[in-house]
NUGUZA-892537 format. One record per residue (C-alpha): x, y, z; residue number from 1. Coordinates in nm, 2 decimals. Each point is the difference from the previous one (the first is absolute). Layout:
N
xx, yy, zz, num
X, Y, Z, NUM
...
END
This chain:
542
xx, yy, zz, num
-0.86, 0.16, 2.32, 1
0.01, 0.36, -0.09, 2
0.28, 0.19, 0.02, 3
0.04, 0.26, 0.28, 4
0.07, 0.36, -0.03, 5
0.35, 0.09, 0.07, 6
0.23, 0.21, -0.14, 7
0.35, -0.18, 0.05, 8
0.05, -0.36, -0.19, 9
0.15, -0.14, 0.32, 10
-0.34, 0.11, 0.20, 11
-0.22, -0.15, -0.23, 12
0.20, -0.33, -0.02, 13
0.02, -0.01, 0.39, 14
-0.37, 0.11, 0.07, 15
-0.19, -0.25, -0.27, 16
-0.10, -0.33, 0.10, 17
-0.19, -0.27, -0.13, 18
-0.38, -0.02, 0.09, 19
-0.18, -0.24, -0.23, 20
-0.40, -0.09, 0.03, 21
-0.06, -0.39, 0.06, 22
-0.26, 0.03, -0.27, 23
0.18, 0.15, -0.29, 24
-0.11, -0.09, -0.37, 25
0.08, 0.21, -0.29, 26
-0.27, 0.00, -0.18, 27
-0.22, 0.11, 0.24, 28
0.29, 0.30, 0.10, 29
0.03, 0.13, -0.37, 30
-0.36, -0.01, -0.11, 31
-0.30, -0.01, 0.27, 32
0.18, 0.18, 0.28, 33
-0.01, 0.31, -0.25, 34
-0.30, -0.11, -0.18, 35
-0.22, 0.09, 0.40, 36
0.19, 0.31, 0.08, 37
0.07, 0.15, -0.39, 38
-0.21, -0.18, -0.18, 39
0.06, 0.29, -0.30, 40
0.37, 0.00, 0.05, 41
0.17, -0.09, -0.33, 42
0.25, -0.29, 0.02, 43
0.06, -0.06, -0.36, 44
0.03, 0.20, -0.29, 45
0.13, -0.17, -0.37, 46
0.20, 0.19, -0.28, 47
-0.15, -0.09, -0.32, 48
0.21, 0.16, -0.35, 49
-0.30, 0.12, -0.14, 50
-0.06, 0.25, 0.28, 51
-0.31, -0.17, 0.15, 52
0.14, -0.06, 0.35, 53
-0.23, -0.26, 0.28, 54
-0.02, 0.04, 0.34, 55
-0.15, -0.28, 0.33, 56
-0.10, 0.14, 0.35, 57
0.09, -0.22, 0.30, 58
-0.38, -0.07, -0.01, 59
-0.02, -0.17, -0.32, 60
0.36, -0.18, 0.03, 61
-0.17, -0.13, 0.32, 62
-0.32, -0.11, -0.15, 63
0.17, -0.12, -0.34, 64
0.30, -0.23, 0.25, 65
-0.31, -0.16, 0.20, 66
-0.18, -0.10, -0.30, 67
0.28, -0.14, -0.15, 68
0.07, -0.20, 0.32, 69
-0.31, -0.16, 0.01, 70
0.03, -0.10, -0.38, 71
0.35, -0.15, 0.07, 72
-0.21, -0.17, 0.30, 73
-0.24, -0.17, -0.21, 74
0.26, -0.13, -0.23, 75
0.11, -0.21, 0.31, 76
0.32, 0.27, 0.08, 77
0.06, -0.02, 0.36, 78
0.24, 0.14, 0.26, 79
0.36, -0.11, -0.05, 80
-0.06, -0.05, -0.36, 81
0.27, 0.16, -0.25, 82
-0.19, 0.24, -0.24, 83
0.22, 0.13, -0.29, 84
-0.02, 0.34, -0.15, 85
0.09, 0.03, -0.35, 86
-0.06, 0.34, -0.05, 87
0.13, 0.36, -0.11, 88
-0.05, 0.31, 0.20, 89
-0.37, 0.00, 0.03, 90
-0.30, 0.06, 0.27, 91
-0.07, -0.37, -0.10, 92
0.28, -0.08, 0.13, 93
0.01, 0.22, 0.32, 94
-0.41, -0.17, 0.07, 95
0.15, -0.37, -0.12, 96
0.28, 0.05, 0.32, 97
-0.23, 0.12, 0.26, 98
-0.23, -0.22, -0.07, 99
0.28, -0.28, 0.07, 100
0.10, 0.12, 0.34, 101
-0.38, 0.05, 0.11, 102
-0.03, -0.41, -0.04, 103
0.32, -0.05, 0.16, 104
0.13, -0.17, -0.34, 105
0.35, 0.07, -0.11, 106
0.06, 0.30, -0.27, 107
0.27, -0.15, -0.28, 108
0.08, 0.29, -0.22, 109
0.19, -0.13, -0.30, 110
0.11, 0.27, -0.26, 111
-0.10, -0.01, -0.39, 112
0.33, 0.03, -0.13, 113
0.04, -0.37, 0.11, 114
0.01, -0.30, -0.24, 115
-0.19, -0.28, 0.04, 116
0.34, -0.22, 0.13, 117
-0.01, 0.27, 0.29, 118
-0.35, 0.05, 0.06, 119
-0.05, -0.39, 0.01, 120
0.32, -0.04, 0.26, 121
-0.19, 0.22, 0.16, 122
-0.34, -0.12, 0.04, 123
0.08, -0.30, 0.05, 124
0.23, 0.05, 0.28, 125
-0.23, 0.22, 0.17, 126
-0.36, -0.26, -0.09, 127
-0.13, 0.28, -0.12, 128
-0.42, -0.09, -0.01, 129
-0.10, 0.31, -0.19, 130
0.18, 0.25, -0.24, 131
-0.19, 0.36, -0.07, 132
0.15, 0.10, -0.34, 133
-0.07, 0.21, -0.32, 134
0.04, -0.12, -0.34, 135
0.34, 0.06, -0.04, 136
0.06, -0.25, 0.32, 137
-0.27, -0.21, -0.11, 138
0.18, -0.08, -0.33, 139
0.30, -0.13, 0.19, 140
-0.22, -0.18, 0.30, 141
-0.15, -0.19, -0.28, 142
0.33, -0.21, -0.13, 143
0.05, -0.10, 0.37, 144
-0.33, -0.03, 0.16, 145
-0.02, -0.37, -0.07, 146
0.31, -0.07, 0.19, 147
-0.10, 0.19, 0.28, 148
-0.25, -0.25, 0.22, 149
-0.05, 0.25, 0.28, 150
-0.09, 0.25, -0.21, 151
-0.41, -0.04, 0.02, 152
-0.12, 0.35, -0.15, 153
0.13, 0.29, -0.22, 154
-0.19, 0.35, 0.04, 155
0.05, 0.26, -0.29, 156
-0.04, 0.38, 0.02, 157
-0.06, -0.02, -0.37, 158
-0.31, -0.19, 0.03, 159
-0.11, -0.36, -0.08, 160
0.15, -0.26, -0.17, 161
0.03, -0.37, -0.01, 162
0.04, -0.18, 0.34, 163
0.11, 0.41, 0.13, 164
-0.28, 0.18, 0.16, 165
-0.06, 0.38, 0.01, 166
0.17, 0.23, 0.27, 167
-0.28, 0.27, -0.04, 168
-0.30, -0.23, -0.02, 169
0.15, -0.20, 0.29, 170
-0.03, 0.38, 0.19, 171
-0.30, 0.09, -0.12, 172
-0.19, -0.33, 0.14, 173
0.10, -0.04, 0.32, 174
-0.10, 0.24, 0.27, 175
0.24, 0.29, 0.18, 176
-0.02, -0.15, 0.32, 177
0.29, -0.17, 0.16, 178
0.09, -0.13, 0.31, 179
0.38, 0.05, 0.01, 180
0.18, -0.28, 0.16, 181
0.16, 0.05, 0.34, 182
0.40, -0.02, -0.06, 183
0.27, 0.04, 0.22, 184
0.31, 0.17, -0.09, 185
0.18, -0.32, -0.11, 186
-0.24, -0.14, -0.17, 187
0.07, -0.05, -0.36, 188
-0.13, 0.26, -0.24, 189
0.28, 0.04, -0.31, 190
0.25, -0.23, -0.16, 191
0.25, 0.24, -0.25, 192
0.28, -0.20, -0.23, 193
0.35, 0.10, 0.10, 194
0.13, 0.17, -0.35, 195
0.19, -0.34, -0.06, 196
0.33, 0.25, -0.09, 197
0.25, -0.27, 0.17, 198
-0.22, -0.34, 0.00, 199
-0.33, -0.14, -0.02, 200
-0.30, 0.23, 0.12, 201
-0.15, -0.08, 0.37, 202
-0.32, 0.05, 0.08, 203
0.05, 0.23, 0.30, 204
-0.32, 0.05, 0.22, 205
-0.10, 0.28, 0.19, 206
-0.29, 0.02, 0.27, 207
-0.26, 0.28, 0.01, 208
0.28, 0.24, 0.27, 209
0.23, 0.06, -0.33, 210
-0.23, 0.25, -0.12, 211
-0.01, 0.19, 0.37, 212
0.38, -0.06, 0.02, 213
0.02, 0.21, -0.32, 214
-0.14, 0.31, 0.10, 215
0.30, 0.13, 0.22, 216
0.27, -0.01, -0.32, 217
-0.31, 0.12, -0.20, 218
-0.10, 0.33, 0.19, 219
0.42, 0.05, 0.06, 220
0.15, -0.05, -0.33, 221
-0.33, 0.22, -0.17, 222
0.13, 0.27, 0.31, 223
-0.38, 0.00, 0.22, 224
-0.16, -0.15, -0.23, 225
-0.34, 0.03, -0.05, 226
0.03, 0.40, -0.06, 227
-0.29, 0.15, -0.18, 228
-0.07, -0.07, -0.33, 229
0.26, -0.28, -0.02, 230
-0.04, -0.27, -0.28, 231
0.21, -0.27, -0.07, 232
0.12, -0.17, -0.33, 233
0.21, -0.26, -0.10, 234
0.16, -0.12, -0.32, 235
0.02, -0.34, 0.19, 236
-0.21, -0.29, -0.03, 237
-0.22, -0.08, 0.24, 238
0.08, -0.34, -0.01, 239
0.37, 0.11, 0.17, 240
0.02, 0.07, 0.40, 241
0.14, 0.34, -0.14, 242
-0.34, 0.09, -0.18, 243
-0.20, -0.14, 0.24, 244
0.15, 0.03, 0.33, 245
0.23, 0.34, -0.08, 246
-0.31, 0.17, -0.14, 247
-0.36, -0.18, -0.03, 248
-0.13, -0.16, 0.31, 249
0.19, 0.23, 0.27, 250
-0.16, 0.31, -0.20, 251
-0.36, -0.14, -0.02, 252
0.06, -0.07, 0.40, 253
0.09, 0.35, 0.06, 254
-0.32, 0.17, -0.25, 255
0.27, 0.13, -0.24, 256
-0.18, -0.05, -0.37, 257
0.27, -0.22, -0.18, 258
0.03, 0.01, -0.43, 259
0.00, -0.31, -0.25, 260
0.11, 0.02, -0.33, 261
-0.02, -0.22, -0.26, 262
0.30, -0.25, -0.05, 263
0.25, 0.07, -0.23, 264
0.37, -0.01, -0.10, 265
0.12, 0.27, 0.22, 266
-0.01, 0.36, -0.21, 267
0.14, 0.29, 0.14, 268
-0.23, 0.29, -0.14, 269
-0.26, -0.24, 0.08, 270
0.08, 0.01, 0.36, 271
0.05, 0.39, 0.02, 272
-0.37, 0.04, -0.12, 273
-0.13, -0.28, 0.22, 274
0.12, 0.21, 0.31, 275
-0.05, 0.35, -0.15, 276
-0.41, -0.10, -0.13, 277
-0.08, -0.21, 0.33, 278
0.20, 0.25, 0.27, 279
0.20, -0.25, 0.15, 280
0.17, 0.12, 0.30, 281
0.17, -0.32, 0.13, 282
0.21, -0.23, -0.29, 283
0.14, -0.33, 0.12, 284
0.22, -0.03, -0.30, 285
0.29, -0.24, -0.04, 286
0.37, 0.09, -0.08, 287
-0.01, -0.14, -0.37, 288
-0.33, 0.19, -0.07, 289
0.18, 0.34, 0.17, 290
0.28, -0.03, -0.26, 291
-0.27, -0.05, -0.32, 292
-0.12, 0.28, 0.14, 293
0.34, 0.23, -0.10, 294
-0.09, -0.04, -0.39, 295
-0.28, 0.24, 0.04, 296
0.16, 0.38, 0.02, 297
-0.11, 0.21, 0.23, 298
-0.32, -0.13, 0.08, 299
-0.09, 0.25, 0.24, 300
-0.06, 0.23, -0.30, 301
-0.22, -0.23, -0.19, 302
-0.22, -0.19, 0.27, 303
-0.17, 0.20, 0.29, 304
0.15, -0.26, 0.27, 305
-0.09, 0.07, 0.36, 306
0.16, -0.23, 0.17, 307
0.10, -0.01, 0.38, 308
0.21, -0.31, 0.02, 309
0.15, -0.31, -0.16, 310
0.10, -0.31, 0.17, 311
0.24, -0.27, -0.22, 312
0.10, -0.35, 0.10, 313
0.06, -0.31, -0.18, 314
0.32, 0.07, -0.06, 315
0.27, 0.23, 0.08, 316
-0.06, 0.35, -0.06, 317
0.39, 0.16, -0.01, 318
0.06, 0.34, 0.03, 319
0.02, 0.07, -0.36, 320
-0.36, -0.05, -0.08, 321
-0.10, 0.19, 0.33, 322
0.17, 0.33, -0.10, 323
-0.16, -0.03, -0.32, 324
-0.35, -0.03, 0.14, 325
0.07, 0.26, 0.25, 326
0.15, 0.22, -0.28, 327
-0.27, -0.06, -0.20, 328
-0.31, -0.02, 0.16, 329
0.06, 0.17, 0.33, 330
-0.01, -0.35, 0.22, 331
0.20, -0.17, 0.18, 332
-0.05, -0.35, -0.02, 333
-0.10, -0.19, 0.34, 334
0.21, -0.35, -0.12, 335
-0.15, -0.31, 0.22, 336
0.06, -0.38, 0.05, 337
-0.16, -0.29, 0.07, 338
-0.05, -0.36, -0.18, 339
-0.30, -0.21, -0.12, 340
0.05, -0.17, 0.36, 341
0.07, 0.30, 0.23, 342
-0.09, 0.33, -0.17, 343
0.03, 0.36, 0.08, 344
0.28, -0.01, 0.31, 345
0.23, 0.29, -0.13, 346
-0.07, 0.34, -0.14, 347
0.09, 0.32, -0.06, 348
-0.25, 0.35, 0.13, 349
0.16, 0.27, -0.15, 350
-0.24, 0.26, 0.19, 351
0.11, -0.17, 0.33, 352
0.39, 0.03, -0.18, 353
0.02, -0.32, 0.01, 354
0.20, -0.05, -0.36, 355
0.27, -0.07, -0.10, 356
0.15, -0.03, -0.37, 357
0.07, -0.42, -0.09, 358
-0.18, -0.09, 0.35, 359
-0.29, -0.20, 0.02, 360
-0.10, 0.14, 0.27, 361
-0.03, -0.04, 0.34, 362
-0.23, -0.26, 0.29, 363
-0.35, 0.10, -0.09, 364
-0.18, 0.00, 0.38, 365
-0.09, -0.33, 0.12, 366
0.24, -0.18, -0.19, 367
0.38, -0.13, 0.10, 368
0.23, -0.02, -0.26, 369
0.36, -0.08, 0.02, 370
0.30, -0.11, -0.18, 371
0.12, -0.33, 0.12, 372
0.27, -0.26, -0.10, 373
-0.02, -0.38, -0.11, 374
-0.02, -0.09, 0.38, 375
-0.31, 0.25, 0.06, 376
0.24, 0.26, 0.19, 377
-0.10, 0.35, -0.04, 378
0.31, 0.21, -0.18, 379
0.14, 0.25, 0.06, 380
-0.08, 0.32, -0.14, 381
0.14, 0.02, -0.36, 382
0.09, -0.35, -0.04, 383
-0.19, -0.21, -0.31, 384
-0.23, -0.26, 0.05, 385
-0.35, -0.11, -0.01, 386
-0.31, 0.24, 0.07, 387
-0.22, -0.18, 0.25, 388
-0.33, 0.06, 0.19, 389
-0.07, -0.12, 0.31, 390
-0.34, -0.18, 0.09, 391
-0.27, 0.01, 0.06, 392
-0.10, 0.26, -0.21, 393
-0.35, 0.05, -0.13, 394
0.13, 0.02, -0.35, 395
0.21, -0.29, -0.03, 396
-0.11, -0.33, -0.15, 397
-0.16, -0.31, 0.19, 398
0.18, -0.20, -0.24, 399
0.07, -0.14, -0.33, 400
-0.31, -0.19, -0.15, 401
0.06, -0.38, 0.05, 402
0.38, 0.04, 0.06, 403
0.07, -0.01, 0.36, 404
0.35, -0.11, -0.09, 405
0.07, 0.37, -0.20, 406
-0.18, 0.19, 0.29, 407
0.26, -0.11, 0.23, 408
0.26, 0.05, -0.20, 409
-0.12, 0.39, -0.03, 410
0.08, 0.07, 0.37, 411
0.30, -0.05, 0.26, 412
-0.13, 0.02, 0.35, 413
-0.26, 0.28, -0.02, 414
0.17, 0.21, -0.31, 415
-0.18, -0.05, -0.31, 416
0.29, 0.03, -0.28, 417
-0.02, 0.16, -0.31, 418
0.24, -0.12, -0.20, 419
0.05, 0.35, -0.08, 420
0.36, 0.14, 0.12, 421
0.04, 0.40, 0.12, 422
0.17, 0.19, 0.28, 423
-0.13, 0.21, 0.29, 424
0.16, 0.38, 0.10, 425
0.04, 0.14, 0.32, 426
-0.32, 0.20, -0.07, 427
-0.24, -0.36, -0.07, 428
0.03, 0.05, -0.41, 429
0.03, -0.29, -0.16, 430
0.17, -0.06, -0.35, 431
-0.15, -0.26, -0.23, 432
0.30, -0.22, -0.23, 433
-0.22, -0.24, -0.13, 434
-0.13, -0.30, 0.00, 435
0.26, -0.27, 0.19, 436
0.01, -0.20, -0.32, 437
0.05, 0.32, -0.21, 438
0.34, 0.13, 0.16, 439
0.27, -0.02, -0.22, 440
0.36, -0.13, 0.14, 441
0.29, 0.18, -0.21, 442
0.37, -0.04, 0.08, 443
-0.09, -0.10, 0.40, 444
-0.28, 0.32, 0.04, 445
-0.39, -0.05, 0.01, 446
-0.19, 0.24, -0.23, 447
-0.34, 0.07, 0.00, 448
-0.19, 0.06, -0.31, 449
-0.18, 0.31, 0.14, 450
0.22, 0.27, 0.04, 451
0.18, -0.12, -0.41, 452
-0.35, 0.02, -0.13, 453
-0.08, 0.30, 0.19, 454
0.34, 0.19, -0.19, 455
-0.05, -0.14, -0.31, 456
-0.36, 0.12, -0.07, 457
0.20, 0.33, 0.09, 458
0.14, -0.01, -0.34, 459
-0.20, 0.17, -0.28, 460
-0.02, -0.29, -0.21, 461
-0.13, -0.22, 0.26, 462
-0.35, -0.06, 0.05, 463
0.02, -0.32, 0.19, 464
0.24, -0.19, 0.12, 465
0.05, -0.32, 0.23, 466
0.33, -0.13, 0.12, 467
0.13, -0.38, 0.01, 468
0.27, -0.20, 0.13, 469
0.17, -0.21, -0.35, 470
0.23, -0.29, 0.12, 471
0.36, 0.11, -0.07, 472
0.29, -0.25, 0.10, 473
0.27, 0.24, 0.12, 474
-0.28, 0.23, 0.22, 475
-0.26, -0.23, 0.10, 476
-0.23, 0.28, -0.17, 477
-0.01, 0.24, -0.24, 478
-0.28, 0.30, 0.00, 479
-0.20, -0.03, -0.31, 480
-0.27, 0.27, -0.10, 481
-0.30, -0.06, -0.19, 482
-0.14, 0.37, -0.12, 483
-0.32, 0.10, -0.19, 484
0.09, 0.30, -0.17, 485
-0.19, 0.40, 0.02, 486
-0.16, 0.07, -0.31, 487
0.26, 0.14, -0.28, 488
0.27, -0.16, 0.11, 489
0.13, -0.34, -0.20, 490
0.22, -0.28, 0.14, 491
0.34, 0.00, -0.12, 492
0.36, -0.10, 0.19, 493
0.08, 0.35, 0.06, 494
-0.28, 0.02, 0.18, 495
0.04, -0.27, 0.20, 496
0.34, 0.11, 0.10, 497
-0.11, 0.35, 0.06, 498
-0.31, -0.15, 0.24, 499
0.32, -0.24, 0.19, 500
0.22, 0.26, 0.06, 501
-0.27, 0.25, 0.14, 502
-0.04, -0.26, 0.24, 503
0.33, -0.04, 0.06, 504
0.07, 0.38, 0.05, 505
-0.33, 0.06, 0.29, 506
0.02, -0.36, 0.18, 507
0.33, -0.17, -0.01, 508
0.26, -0.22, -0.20, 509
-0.12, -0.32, 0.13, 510
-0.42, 0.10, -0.03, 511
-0.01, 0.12, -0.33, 512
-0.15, -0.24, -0.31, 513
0.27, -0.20, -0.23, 514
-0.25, -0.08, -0.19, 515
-0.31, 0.15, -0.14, 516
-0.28, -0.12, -0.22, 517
-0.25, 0.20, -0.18, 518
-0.37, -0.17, 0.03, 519
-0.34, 0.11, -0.10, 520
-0.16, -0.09, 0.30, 521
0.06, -0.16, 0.34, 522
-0.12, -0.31, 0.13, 523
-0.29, 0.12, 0.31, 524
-0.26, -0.12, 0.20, 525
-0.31, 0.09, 0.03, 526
0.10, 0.24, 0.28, 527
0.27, 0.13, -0.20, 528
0.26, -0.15, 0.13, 529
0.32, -0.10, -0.18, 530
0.02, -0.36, -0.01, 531
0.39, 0.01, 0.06, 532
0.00, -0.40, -0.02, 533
-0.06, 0.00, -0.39, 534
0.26, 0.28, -0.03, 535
0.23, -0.24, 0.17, 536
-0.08, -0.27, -0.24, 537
0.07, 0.17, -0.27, 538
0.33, 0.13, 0.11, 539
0.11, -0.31, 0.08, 540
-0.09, -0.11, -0.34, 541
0.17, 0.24, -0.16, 542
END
């Protein structure tokens, strides 16, 4: 599943091919396969503020995962059971999700940024027998617990409490012995939330072969990755198939030592000296967290950074904040794509000159990606429509969780769609618009939010921006911008006209924002995500 050595893109996507074990389970890959040749090898290492930093070897991740297995055993978890994970970034965490896959159980990471009307929708839907929390989760488990009748035991990394038992002295009393359960590659190993930015989240589950069919847009979007002395970090949460699948499991796989940090509101200087302290080579950081960045100057003069590459997805990049990274701090940033149900299929491998500024990339090996029409015809190249993999591929989803009727719906004949439109060059590049819902129709064109957004955080005023289609009776739609402003800068009319008009003057007459309102803050998702459908809302409203 490795990627082989080859100097031209077009080699390396001809030559790779697909060669998956019939007994594949990731726990057993990320922990005890390195645990019997490096047992030594550090896999983890944790930025704390005050300086005292932690570290885990493979050996005791191993050891730690196999007790914990047997304690989830004994509390009657068995294979095919959904396990939640509550949790920060955290070695309890990394042990809590091993541990799951060496059952055979089903890993449910749920963020802590959720309410309890979203963490309920969600363990319900998925019968979730078991939660692993801290005490911030366990606040908000316990106003819902009671109306959650599948939910039979809560474990706390913060110790005991009533009717919750103790992660560590569930660890510490069971032995670290374990015989991992035989899985297949389809066999079920992770359910992940879709971000919910368009509808209702679905459950989308994944079998143990998502991890493996990582690794090729890992080691090609981190340009041969592992390299020496690589170590990766991520602002996301874990709980995201970004932080997870982008940066966590497909490192541990591959014996590259992967930071935690502890979760917080994201800070800019913060994240300078998480990378400069911990020598993190490899950043899987998303486009929003890339433009924070900018409101640090000149970093490279305050923070010792070594870092070899950066990967972004989420989101779209645009070329604006890539010249400004590359400008900055001397990187060019490999922009990737996938979704929570088919991940990782595009990138970008600037070593390989495989980049291209506003590009998402192009096929990562082993995976056939294709614009197509409403009728499932591939396009030509340069006309817009809907980014679509074909199957089977190891990282795309079995299904949606109890919702055979949305699973079908997902796929026409063997493309899985989107519901993201781009466009395809001559050269394979593909260009990301947005989200289907989220292009705008002005005056008879289609607009897509990205390359708007992309000019307008151009502007020196602009921090962030997101772009929305306002119902207007003589053109359909009207472009509306909602901006968060730089620091020093103050909202007024003015403004707003000077921000229109320098859209106006780099785009075109019929892209640029009529209107634009100043906010203090965008509506996200815990990925980061704009959540364009509450924008609309409120233009509509308005």
């Amino acid at each position: 599943m490795r990627l082989p050595q080859r100097d031209r893109y077009e080699d390396l996507y001809r030559d790779f091919a697909w060669d998956l074990p019939e007994d594949f389970n990731i726990g057993r890959a990320v922990s005890d396969e390195w645990a019997e040749r490096a047992p030594d090898r550090v896999c983890l290492e944790h930025f704390s503020p005050d300086g005292n930093h932690l570290s885990m070897t493979y050996r005791q991740l191993a050891d730690r995962s196999s007790s914990f297995a047997n304690a989830l055993m004994s509390l009657g978890v068995k294979r095919g059971d959904r396990v939640a994970l509550l949790l920060p970034q955290s070695f309890e965490t990394v042990i809590a999700h091993v541990a799951i896959y060496k059952i055979g159980a089903i890993a449910l990471p749920l963020a802590l940024l959720f309410g309890v009307e979203a963490l309920e929708y969600r363990l319900r839907t998925a019968g979730a027998s078991a939660v692993i929390t801290n005490r911030f989760g366990l606040d908000r488990i316990s106003h819902i617990r009671e109306r959650l009748p599948d939910l039979a035991e809560v474990i706390c990394v913060d110790g005991d409490r009533h009717r919750v038992r103790s992660f560590a002295a569930l660890v510490e009393s069971h032995p670290p012995v374990f015989e991992v359960a035989k899985t297949a590659p389809h066999d079920p190993a992770l359910m992940i939330f879709t971000s919910g930015t368009t509808g209702p989240p679905k459950g989308a589950l994944h079998g143990h072969q998502v991890l493996a069919g990582h690794i090729p847009g890992m080691q090609f979007a981190h340009e041969g990755f592992p390299q020496p002395g690589d170590k990766v970090w991520t602002p996301s949460d874990w709980a995201w198939a970004g932080g997870l699948l982008n940066a966590l499991l497909p490192s541990l796989l591959l014996g590259v030592p992967v930071v935690s940090s502890p979760a917080q509101k994201f800070d800019a200087d913060m994240a300078y000296r998480i990378m400069a302290e911990m020598k993190v080579r490899n950043g899987f950081i998303p486009p929003t967290a890339l433009r924070l960045l900018k409101s640090v100057p000149d970093p490279r003069s305050k923070y010792d950074l070594v870092l070899r590459t950066i990967g972004a997805a989420g989101e779209s990049l645009g070329a604006e904040t890539q010249e400004w990274v590359k400008r900055t701090l001397g990187i060019t940033v490999n922009e990737f794509y996938g979704q929570t149900e088919c991940n990782f299929v595009l990138s970008s491998n600037a070593a390989m000159g495989v980049s291209r500024p506003g590009a998402i990339g192009r096929p990562v090996p082993g995976h056939s990606v294709a614009i197509v029409s409403e009728a499932g015809e591939e396009l030509a190249v340069g006309e817009a429509g809907q980014i679509a993999i074909r199957r089977p591929d190891p990282v795309m989803f079995l299904g949606y969780w109890n919702d055979a009727a949305a699973t079908e719906r997902k796929f026409l004949g063997d493309w899985l769609l989107t519901g993201d439109i781009g466009r395809q060059d001559a050269d394979g590049y593909v260009t990301f618009f947005g989200r289907d819902d989220d292009v705008i129709t002005s005056s008879g064109y289609r607009i897509g939010p990205a390359e708007i957004e992309d000019c307008l955080i151009g502007h020196p005023a602009v921090q962030l921006a997101a772009t929305v289609g306002k119902p207007d009776p003589v053109r359909t739609e009207i472009v509306k911008a909602y901006v968060v402003l730089a620091p020093g800068f103050e909202a007024s009319d003015r403004l707003a006209s000077e921000i229109s008009d320098w859209v106006k003057l780099r785009l075109s007459m019929h892209e640029y924002p009529r209107e634009v309102e100043f906010v203090t803050e965008l509506p996200l998702t815990t990925t980061g995500k704009v959540i364009r459908r509450l924008l609309r809302e409120r233009a509509s409203a308005s």
